[in-house]
Structure formats: structure tokens, C-alpha cells
VOLUMVO-225073 format. One record per residue (C-alpha): x, y, z; residue in three letters; residue number from 1. Coordinates in steps of 0.5 Angstrom, whole numbers. Layout:
// VOLUMVO-225073
node px:X&py:Y&pz:Z&res:ALA&n:NUM
...
***
This chain:
// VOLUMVO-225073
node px:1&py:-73&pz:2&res:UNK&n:1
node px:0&py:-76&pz:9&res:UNK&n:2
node px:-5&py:-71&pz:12&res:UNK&n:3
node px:0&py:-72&pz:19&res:UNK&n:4
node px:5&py:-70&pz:14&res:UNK&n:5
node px:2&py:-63&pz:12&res:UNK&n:6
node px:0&py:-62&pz:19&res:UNK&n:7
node px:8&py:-62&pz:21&res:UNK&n:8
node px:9&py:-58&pz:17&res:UNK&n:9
node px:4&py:-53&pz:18&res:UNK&n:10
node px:5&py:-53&pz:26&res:UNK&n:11
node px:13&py:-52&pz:24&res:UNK&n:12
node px:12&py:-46&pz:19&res:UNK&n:13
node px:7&py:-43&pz:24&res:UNK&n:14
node px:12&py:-43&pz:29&res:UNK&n:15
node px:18&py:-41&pz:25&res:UNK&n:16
node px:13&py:-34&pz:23&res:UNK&n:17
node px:12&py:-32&pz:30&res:UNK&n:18
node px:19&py:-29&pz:30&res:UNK&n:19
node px:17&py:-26&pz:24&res:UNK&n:20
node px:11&py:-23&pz:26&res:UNK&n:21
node px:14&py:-19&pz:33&res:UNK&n:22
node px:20&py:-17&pz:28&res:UNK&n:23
node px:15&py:-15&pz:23&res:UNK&n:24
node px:11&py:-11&pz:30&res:UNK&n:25
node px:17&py:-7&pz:31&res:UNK&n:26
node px:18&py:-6&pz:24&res:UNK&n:27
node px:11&py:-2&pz:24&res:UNK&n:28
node px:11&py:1&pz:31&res:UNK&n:29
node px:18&py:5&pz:29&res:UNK&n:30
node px:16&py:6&pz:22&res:UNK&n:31
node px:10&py:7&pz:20&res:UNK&n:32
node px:6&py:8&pz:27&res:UNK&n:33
node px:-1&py:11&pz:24&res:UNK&n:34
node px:-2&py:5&pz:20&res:UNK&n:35
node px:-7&py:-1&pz:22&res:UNK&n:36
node px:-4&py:-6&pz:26&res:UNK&n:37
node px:-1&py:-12&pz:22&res:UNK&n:38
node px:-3&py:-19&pz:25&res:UNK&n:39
node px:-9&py:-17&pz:30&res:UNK&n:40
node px:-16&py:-16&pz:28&res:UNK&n:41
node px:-19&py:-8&pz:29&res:UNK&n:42
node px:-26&py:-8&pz:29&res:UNK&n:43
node px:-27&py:-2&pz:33&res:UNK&n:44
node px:-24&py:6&pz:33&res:UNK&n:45
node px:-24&py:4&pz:42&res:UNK&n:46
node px:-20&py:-3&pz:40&res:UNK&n:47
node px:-14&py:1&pz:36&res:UNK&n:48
node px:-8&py:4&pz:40&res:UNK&n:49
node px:-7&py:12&pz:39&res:UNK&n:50
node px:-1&py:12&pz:44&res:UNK&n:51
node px:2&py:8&pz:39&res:UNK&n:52
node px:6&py:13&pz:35&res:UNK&n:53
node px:9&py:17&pz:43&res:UNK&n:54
node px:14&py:11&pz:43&res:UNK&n:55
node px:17&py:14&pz:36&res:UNK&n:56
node px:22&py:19&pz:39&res:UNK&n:57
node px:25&py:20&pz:34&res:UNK&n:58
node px:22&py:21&pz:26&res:UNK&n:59
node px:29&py:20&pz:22&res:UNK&n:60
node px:25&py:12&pz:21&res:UNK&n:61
node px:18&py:14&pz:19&res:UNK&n:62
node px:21&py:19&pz:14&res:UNK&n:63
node px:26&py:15&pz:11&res:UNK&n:64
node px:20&py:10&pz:9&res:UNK&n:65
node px:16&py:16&pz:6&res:UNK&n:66
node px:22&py:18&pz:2&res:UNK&n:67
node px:23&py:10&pz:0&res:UNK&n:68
node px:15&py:10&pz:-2&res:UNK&n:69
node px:16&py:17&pz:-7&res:UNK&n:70
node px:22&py:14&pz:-10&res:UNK&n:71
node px:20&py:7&pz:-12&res:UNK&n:72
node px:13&py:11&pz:-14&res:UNK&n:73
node px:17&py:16&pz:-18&res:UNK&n:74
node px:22&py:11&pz:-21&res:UNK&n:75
node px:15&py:6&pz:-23&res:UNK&n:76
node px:11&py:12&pz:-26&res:UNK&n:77
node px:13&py:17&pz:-30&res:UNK&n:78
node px:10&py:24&pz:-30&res:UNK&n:79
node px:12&py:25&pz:-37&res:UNK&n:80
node px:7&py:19&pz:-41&res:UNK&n:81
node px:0&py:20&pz:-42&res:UNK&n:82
node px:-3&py:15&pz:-38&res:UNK&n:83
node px:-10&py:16&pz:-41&res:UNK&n:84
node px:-14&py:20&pz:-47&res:UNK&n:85
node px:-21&py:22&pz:-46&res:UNK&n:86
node px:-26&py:19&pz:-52&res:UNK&n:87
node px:-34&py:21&pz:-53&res:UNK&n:88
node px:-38&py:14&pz:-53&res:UNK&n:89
node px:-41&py:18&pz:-59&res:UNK&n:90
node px:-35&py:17&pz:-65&res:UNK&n:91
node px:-38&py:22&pz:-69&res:UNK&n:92
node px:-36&py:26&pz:-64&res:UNK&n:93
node px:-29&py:23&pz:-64&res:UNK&n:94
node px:-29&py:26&pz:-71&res:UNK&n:95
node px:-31&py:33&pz:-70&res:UNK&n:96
node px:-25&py:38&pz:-69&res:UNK&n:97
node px:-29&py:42&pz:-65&res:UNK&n:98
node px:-31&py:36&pz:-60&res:UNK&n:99
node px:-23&py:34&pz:-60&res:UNK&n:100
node px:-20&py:40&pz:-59&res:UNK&n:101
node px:-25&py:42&pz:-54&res:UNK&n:102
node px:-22&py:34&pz:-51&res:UNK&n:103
node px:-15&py:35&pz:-51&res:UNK&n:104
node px:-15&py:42&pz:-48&res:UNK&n:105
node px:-19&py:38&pz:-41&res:UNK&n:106
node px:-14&py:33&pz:-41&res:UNK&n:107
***
């Protein structure tokens, strides 16, 4: 590919993503306002904007973004499976009823 070709086509998708970026800007100042900033480098607590969340008048958005997270959560993960089962580095403490039974009872 023509280096003049691929800097076109940057310049052009760079240009298309600015619209995306204010939008995307909007998006976290409404719904997720206690959030880090997107597109702008924070390096210092002085730098971040705490006023932020005073332009949401009203919290039916950020809600709606903490209840579409607990259920995309809850449908990826279910509380019913065993998502872990503790061992001893030591397999004869594996082989041990005493040793296993006192494992389960902490899992």
C-alpha cells in the first residue's frame, strides 16, 4: 500500500471518529458521570472535573446502566456453578478425608 494512501485514510477515519468521540462524551457525562474521562489523559486529581455529575438532573440513565450491567453479569455467570475447588499443593493431603473434608467445608 502507497504510504499517501494510508495517510488518507487515516486522516478520513480520524475525521469520521470525532463525531463518535462528542457522542460517546455524552454518553458517559449522562450515564456514567463518576467515571474517568474517555478521550482525555487524567494524570492528576486537580485535572478531573467533580462538577461533572451536577449537570445529571435526573438518575433514571445511570440507573438504567447499573441494572443492564448486573444483568449481563448475571446471565454470563451463574451463581449456582462451582467456579473453583481448593487443593493442597501436598497430594497426600488431598488423599486425606480429614484434610478434604476440612477443604470443602471452606469452600
Amino acid at each position: 500500500m502507497d504510504n499517501t494512501l494510508l495517510i488518507q485514510n487515516y486522516s478520513r477515519l480520524k475525521t469520521e471518529r470525532t463525531t463518535l468521540d462528542s457522542t460517546l462524551e455524552a454518553i458517559r457525562r449522562f450515564f456514567v458521570p463518576h467515571r474517568g474521562e474517555f478521550f482525555r489523559d487524567v494524570t492528576t486529581e486537580s485535572e478531573v472535573d467533580w462538577r461533572d455529575a451536577r449537570r445529571v438532573f435526573d438518575n433514571t440513565g445511570i440507573s438504567s446502566a447499573d441494572r443492564l450491567a448486573a444483568n449481563v453479569q448475571s446471565a454470563l455467570t451463574s451463581p449456582s456453578l462451582k467456579w473453583f475447588k481448593w487443593r493442597f499443593r501436598d497430594n497426600n493431603l488431598n488423599l486425606n478425608h480429614n484434610a478434604k473434608t476440612w477443604l470443602e467445608a471452606c469452600e
